[in-house]
VMD Tcl script that draws the C-alpha trace (Angstrom):
set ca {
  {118.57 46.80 91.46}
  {115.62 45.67 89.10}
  {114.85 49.37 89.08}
  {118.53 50.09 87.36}
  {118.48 47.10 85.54}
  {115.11 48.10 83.81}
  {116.56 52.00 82.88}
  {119.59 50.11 81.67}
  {117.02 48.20 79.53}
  {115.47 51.50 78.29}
  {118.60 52.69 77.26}
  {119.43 50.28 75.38}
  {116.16 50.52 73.57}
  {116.53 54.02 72.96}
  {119.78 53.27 71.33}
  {119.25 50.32 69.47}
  {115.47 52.18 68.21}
  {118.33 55.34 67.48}
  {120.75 53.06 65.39}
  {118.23 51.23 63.21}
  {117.03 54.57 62.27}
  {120.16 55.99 61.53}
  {121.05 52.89 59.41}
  {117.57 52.85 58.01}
  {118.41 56.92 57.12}
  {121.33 56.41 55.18}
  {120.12 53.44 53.21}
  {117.16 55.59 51.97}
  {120.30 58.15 50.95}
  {122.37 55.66 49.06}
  {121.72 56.17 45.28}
  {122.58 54.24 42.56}
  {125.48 56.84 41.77}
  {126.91 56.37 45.50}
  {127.05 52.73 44.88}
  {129.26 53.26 41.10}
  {126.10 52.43 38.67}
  {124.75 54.98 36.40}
  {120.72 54.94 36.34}
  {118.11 55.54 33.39}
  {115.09 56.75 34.28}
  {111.67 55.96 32.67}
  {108.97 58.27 33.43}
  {105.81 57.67 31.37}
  {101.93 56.38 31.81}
  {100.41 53.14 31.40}
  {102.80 52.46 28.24}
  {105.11 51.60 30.18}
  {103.79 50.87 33.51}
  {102.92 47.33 32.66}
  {99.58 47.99 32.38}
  {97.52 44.86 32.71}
  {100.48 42.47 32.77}
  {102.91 41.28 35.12}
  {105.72 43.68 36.22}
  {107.85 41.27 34.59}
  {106.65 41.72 31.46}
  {106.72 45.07 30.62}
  {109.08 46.78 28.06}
  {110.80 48.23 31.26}
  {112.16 45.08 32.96}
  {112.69 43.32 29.75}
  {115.13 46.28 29.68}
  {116.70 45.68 32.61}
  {117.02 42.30 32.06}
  {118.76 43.11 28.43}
  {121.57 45.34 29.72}
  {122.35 42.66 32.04}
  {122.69 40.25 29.22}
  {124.38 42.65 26.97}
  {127.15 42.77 29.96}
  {125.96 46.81 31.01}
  {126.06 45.34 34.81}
  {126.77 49.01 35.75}
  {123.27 50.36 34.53}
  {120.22 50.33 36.80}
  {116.93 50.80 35.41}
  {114.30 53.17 38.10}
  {110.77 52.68 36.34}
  {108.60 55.88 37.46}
  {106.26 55.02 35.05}
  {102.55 55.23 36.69}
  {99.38 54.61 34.74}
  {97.22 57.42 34.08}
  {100.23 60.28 34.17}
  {99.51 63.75 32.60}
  {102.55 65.20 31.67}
  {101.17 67.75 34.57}
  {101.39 65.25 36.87}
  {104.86 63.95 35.54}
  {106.06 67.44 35.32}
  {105.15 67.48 39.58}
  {107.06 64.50 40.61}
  {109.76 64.85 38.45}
  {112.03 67.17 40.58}
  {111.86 64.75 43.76}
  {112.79 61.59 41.94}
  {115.37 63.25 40.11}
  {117.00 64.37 42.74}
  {116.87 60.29 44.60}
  {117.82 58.92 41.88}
  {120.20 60.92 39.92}
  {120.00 59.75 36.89}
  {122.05 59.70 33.77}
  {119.28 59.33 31.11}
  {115.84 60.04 31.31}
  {113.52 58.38 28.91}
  {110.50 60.64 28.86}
  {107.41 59.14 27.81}
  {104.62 60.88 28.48}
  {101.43 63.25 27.01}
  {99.20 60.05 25.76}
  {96.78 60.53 28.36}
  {96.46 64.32 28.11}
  {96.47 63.59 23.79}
  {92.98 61.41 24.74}
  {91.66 63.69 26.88}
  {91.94 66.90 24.35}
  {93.72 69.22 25.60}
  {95.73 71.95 24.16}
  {98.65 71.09 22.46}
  {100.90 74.36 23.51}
  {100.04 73.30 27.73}
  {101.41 69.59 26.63}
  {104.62 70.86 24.74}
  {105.00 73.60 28.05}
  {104.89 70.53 30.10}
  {106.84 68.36 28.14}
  {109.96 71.51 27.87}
  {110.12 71.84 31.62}
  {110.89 68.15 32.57}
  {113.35 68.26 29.32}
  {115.35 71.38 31.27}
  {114.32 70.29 34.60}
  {115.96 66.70 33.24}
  {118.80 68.46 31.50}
  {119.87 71.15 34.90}
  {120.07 68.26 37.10}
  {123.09 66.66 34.15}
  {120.60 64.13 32.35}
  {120.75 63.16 28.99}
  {116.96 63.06 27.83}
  {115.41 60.46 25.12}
  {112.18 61.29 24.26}
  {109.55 58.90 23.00}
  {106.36 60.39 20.57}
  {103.40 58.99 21.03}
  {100.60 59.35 18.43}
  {96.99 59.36 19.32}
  {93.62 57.95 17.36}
  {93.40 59.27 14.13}
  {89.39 60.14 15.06}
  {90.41 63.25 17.09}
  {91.42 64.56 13.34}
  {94.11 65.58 11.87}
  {94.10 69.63 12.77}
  {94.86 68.05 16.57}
  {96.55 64.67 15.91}
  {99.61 66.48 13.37}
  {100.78 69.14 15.93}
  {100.42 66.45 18.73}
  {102.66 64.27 17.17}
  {104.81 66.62 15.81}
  {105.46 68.52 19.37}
  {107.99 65.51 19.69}
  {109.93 65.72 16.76}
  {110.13 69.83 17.22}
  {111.29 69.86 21.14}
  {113.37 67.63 19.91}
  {115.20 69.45 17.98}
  {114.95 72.32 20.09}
  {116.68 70.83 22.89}
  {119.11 68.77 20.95}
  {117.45 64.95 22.27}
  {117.76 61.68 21.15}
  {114.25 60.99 19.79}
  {111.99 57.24 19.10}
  {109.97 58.65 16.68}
  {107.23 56.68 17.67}
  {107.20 54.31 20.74}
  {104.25 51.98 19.17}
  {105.71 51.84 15.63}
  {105.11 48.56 13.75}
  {102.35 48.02 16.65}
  {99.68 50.13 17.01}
  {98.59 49.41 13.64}
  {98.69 45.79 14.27}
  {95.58 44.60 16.31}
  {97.21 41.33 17.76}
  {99.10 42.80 19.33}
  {97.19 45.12 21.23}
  {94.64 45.01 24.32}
  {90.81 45.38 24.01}
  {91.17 49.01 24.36}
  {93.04 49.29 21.22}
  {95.46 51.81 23.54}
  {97.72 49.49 25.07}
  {99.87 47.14 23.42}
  {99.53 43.53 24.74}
  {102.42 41.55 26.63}
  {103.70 40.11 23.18}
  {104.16 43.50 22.07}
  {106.20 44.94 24.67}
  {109.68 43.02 23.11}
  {108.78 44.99 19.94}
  {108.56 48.38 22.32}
  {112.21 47.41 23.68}
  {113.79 47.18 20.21}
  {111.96 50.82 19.54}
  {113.54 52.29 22.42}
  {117.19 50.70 21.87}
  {118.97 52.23 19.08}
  {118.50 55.92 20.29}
  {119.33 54.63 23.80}
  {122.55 52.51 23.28}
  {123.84 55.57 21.64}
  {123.18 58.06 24.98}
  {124.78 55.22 26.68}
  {128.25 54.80 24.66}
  {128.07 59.24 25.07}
  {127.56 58.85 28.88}
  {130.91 56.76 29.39}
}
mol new
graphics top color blue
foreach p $ca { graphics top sphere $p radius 0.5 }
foreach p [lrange $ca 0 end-1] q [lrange $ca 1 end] { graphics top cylinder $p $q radius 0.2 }
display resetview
């Protein structure tokens, strides 16, 4: 009898352990599409990974925290954003967490770090145009963000840096922020010691950069 009773037991287990996985399975499945929301997706570097603030403060959940206010309950913002990102590295993650998340937009925000570093302009733009089509095959609407780098790496790398935006831009038909920083960079109170990052005070300033061009993708996406 206590020899039944304890396989009974184990049976149970086994089930229950079976179930909880199952359920645990089809959580990790449900998207923000299965559940009626449409998602943006921000994939960038430290810009806008919060980078020495709270997660709270970055230009990413003050977004969040916007569409909610603006009555857009049906947007969910995914933040993919990790500090240090190469567009290399971007361009590698970017097929798995497009296809978990789904999204609708992508706001793409990325080739600072490989700008500071020096390297060739034509491997950042290559970079850059496969997570545009890798962004656009999977039914994403793409806004792309320029960055500018320090004017001491001179001006025969800094002008086709910054001007890689603007051109795949217009090659792929995006929404474009001309320049994510604008009316900050150039303003040293309202950036960190580095003179890189823009400070928590700044990142406000970052959201009103980023809202125009995205509002717009948003009203098309309906």
């Amino acid at each position: 009898m206590i020899n039944k009773s304890f396989q009974e037991l184990v049976r149970f287990q086994k089930l229950l352990a079976f179930t909880l996985l199952l359920t645990l399975f089809f959580i990790s499945r449900t998207t923000a599409s299965d559940t009626g929301n449409s998602v943006i997706l921000v994939w960038g570097d430290s810009l806008s990974a919060s980078y020495r603030m709270e997660e709270h403060q970055g230009w990413v959940s003050l977004l969040q925290k916007k569409l909610h206010a603006e009555g857009k309950h049906t947007w969910q913002v995914v933040n993919g954003s990790v500090s240090g990102e190469t567009t290399a590295g971007g361009l590698a993650r970017l097929p798995a967490m497009l296809t978990s998340t789904q999204p609708d937009i992508v706001i793409l925000e990325l080739g600072g770090n490989d700008g500071l570093r020096g390297l060739p302009v034509p491997t950042i733009r290559q970079n850059l145009a496969e997570m545009i089509e890798l962004s656009q095959g999977q039914g994403a609407q793409v806004l792309l963000a320029g960055i500018q780098i320090p004017p001491n790496y001179g001006p025969r790398y800094t002008g086709p840096f910054y001007s890689q935006y603007t051109e795949l831009a217009a090659q792929y038909g995006l929404a474009l922020i001309p320049f994510l920083l604008e009316g900050i960079a150039d303003n040293a109170a309202l950036m960190q010691d580095d003179g890189i990052h823009p400070t928590a005070e700044a990142q406000s300033m970052i959201l009103d950069n980023v809202w125009p061009a995205l509002v717009t993708l948003m009203e098309q996406d309906q």
